[in-house]
N, C-alpha and C positions, 0 to 999 in steps of 0.2 A: 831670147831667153839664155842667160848664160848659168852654165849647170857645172857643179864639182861632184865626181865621182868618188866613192868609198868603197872599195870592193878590194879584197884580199884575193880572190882567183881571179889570177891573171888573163885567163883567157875569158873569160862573161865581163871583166873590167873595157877589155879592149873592145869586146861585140859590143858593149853598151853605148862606148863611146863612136865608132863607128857607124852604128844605128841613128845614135843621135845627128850626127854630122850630117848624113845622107839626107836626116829629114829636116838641113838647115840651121838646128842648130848650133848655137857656141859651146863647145866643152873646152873648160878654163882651164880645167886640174884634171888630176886621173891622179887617187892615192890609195894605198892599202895596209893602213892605218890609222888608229884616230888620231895620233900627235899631227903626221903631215895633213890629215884631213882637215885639224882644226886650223893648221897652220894657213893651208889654203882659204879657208874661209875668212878668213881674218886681212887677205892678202888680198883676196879678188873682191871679196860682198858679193855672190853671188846673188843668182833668184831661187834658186830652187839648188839639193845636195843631194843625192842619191846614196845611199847607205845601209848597207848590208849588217842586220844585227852581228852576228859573229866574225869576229876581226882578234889578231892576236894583241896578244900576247897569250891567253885563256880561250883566247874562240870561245866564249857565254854572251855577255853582253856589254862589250865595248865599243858595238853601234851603237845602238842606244844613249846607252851615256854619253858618247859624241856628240849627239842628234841632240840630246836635249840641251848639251853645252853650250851646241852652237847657235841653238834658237835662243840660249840666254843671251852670248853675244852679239845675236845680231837678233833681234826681235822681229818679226815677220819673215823671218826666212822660211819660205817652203822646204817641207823634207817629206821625203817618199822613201820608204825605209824598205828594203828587200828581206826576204827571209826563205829560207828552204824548207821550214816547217811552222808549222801553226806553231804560236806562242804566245799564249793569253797573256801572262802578265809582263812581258816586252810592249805588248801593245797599249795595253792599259795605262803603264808607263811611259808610254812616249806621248798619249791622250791626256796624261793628268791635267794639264793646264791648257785645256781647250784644243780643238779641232781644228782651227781653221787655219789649211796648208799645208794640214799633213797627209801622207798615205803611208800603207802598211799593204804590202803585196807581195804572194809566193812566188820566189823565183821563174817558176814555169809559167807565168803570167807573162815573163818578156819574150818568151817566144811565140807570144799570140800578138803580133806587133801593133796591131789597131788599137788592143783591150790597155795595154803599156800604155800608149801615146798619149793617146784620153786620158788617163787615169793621171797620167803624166800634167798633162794641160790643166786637168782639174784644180790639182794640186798648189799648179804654179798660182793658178787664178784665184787663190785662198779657201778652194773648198775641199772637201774632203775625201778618200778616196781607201777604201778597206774592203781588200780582197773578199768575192764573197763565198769561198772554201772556209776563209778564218769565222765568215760571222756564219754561214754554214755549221763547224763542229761549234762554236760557241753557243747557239741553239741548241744543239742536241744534248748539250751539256747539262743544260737549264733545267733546274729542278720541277716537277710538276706542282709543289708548292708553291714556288717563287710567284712572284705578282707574274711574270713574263709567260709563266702557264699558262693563265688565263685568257691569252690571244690564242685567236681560233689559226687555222690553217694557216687563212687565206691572209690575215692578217700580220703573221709572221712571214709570209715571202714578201708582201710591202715594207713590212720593216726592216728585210733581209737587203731588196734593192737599194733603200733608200740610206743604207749604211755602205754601199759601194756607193752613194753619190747621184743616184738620178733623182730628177724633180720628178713632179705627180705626171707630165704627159710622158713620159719615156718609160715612167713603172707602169701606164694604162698602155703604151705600144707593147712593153715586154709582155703583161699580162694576158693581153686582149682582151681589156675590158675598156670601159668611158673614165676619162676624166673626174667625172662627179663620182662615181665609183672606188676610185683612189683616192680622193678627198674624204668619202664617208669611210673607207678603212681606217685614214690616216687620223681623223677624228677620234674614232673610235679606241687605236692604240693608245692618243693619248687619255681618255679619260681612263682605260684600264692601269696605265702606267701612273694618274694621280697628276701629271702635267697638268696645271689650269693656263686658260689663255695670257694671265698677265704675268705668267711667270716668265723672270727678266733673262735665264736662259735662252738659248733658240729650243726648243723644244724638240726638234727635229735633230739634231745632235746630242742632247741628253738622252733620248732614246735611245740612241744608238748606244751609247757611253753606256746603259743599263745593260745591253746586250755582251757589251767588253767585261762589267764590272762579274757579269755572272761566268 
C-alpha cells in the first residue's frame, strides 16, 4: 500500500509515518500542505492519502478541498481524512460524490492503533470508514421530526456501526445479538428511511449519507 501523508503538525505527520512503516507499509510523501500534497499525488499515484482537514494557509478547510481535488485527479484514490473535531459539513463534502474509499476520523482515533489500521485497510480496500463519535453527535443532532426519529434505539446503533463500516456478522458480535437479527434491523432502517430494494444506490451507504446530510 503506498500512502501520502497531509498533515501540518509535524510531530502526528512523523508518528503517522512511522506507525505506518513499522506496520510494513510504504509512505511515499509526507507534506503539510495542499499544493505539495497535490503535487505529490500527481508524482507518486498513490493508493490511499491521508489528510488532515485544516492545513494553512486559513487552517478551515484546505484538506478537504485537497482531498476532493485529488480524488478528481486521480479517481479511485482512497482518502482517510483526519480531523480534531466533529465537522458535519467537511464531511458531507468530502461524501458528496459517493463513499467508496473514503474515511473521516478524529485525530485521537490514531492512538488507538488497531481502530486506525482497520479503518485504514478499510478505506484502502474501497469501503467506507466514519468515525463513530462524528456519526455519534450527528445522531444526537437529528431532529425528532426528521424521518431518521423514527428509528428506535436499537436500530440507530446498527445504523451507527454500519456507518464506521462493519457488515451484519461484526454489528451482531458488537451487539451480541444473531445475524438474522441485524438483518431484520437493517431491513427495517431501510423501509423507515424509504430505501426500496431496487434502488440503484447501495442502500447501505445512502443511509448513512442521511445520517451526514442531518
Amino acid at each position: 500500500m503506498r500512502i501520502v501523508i497531509a498533515e501540518d503538525d509535524a510531530l502526528l505527520r512523523e508518528g503517522l509515518a512511522l506507525l505506518l512503516r513499522a506496520e510494513g507499509l510504504d509512505v511515499i510523501a509526507t507534506t503539510d500542505s495542499p499544493g505539495p500534497f497535490l503535487a505529490a499525488v500527481d508524482e507518486h499515484r498513490p493508493d490511499v492519502a491521508i489528510v488532515d482537514v485544516r492545513m494553512p494557509p486559513t487552517h478551515t478547510d484546505e484538506g478537504i478541498v485537497a482531498a476532493v481535488e485529488a480524488r478528481r485527479r486521480q479517481p479511485g484514490l482512497a482518502v482517510l481524512v483526519l480531523s480534531a473535531y466533529v465537522e458535519q459539513a467537511f464531511a458531507t463534502d468530502l461524501l458528496a460524490n459517493g463513499s467508496a474509499g473514503l474515511g473521516y476520523l478524529l485525530k485521537e482515533r490514531v492512538g488507538r492503533v488497531e481502530e486506525f489500521l482497520s479503518a485504514l485497510h478499510r478505506v484502502a480496500g474501497g469501503g467506507t470508514a466514519v468515525d463513530p463519535e462524528v456519526v455519534g453527535q450527528l445522531l444526537a443532532r437529528s431532529r425528532p421530526g426528521d424521518t431518521l426519529g423514527s428509528l428506535s434505539a436499537r436500530e440507530r446503533e446498527v445504523l451507527a456501526l454500519m456507518a464506521e463500516g462493519l457488515g451484519n456478522s461484526a454489528i451482531a458480535e458488537r451487539l451480541f445479538v444473531t445475524d438474522g437479527a441485524v438483518h431484520k434491523h437493517i431491513r427495517s432502517i431501510f423501509a423507515k428511511l424509504g430505501l426500496a430494494p431496487d434502488d440503484s444506490a447501495d442502500r447501505r451507504v445512502t443511509a448513512v449519507l442521511r445520517y451526514l446530510e442531518k
